[in-house]
C-alpha positions as CSV (number, residue, x, y, z in Angstrom):
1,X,2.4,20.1,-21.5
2,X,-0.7,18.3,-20.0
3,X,-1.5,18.3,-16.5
4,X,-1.3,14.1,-16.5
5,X,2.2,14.6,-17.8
6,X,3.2,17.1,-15.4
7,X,2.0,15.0,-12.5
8,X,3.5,11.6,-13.8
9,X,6.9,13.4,-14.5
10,X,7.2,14.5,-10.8
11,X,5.8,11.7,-9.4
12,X,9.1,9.7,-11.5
13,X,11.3,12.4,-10.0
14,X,10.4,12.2,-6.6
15,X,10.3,8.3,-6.9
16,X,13.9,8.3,-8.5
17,X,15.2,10.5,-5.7
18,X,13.6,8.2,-3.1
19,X,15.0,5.0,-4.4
20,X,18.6,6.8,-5.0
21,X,18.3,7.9,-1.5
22,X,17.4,4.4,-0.1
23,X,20.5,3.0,-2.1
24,X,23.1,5.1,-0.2
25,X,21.5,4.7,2.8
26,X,21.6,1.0,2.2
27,X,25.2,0.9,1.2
28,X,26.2,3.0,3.6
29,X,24.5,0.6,6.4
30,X,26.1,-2.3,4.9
31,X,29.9,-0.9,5.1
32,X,29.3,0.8,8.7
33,X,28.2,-2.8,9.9
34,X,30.8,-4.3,7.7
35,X,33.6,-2.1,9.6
36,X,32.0,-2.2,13.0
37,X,31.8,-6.0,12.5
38,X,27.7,-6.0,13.9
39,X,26.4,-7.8,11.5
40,X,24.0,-10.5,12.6
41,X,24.7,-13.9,11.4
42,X,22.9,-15.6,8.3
43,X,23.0,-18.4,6.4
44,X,24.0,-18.1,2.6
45,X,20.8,-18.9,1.6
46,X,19.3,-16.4,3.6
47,X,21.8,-13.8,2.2
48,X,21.0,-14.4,-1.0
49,X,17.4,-14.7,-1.0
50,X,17.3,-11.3,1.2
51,X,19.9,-9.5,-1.6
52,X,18.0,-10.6,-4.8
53,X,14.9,-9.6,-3.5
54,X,16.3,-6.1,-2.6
55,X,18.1,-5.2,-5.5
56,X,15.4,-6.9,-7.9
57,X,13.3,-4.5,-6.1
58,X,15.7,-1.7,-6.4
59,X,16.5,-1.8,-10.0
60,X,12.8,-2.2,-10.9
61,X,12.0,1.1,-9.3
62,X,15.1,2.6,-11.2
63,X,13.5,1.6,-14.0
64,X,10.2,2.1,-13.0
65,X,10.9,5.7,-11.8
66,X,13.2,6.5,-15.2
67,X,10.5,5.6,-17.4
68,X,7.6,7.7,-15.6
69,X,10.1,10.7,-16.5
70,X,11.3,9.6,-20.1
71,X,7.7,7.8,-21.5
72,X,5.7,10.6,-20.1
């Protein structure tokens, strides 16, 4: 296996461990403010501009991070 390979292979599984990692973190933010009833206010728009951006974001590293391991 080439060096390049190698190096894009680990960069996809360090990138997919980070995104996993920010996931949980996320979710489990999101039910600890759910339970503990901080959550700041927002408008619906707000919400969902603010969601779709994250988890746009989110899956694209998924996919991103998948395929550096797979194509590679």
């Amino acid at each position: 296996m080439d060096w390049p390979v190698m190096l894009a292979r680990i960069a996809g599984v360090v990138l997919l461990g980070w995104t996993v990692w920010s996931i949980v973190k996320h979710v489990r933010e999101r039910s600890e403010a759910v339970k503990s009833g901080q959550q700041e206010p927002q408008s619906i728009s707000e919400q969902l501009l603010n969601n779709l951006l994250l988890y746009l974001w989110l899956l694209f590293m998924l996919v991103f991070s998948v395929g550096m391991i797979v194509n590679n």
